[in-house]
N, C-alpha and C positions, 0 to 999 in steps of 0.2 A: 652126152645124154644128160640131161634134166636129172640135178640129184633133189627137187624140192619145186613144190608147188605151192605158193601163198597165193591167196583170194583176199580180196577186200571185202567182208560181208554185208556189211552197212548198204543195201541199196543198189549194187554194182548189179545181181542177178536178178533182182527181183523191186523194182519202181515202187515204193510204197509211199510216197511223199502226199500222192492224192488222196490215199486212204486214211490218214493222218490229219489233211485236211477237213476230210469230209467228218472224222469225228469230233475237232474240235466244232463244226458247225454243231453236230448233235448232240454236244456234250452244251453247249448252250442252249439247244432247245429245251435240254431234261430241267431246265431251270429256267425255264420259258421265256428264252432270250434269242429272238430273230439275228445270225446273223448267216449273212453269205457266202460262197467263194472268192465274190472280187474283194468282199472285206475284209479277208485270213489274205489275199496274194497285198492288198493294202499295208495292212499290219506286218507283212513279213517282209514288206520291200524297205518298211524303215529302220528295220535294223535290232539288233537284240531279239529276235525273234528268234532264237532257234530253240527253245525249250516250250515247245506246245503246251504244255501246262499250264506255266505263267501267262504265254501267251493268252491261252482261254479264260485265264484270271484275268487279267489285264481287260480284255474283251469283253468280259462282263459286268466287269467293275467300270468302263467308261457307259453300259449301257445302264447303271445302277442297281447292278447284283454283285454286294458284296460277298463274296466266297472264300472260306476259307483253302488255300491253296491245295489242303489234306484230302478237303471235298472234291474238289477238282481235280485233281488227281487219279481218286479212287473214283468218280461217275465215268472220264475219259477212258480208264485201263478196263473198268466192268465195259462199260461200250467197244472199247477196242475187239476185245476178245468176243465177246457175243458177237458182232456184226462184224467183221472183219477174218479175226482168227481161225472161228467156227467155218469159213466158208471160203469162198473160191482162192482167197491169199493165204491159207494153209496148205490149200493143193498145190499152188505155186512153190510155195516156199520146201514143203516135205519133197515133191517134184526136184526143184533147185538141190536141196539138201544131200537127194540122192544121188545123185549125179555128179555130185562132188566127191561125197565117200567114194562112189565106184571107180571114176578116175584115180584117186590117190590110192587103192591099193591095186589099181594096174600097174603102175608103178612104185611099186611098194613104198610108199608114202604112207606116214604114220600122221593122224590126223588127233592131235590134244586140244582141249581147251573146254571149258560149259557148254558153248555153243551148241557140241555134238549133242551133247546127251539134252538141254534143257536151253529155254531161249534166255536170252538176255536176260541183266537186270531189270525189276520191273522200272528204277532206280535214275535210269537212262531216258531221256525224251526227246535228245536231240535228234530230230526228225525235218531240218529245214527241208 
């Protein structure tokens, strides 16, 4: 019998890489800077891309918006959570979330970590 049940959280249960996408596009529009999805799959095929942040730094700053990275940041985490958090990828995720608690105490599995109680740091953007 299974004495321990580890999960990968990162992505494994719930695809979020698109919606990550879609906000570094709209974190560039809030600073009235066109860009699209071929040009975020562009920018992340060359590499160094895995921290969307910079990446939208980066993206903005080749289309001549200088940003401080602080800025970007905080417009991408406020856009995150308004469109994204508030809506169908919270049902997903609370959905996922639960479903994982109620397996681990079928099997009396004791489930530690921030995770449970509060999401990530905001800290974290690797989001390839």
């Amino acid at each position: 019998m299974a004495r321990a049940l580890l999960l990968d959280m990162d992505g494994v249960l719930a695809e979020v890489k698109l919606s990550y996408r879609q906000c570094i596009i709209d974190t560039a529009k809030a600073y009235g800077v066109t860009i699209t999805g071929d040009d975020v799959v562009r920018e992340k095929s060359k590499g160094n891309a895995n921290n969307d942040w910079r990446l939208t730094q980066r993206m903005l700053a080749a289309r001549g918006r200088d940003v401080p990275l602080d800025q970007v940041t905080a417009t991408f985490e406020n856009l995150y959570e308004i469109l994204y958090m508030d809506g169908v990828l919270a049902e997903v995720k609370l959905s996922y979330r639960q479903c994982i608690i109620d397996t681990a105490k079928a099997y009396g599995v004791t489930i530690t970590g921030d995770d449970v109680v509060r999401e990530k740091s905001k800290g974290n953007a690797n989001n390839d």
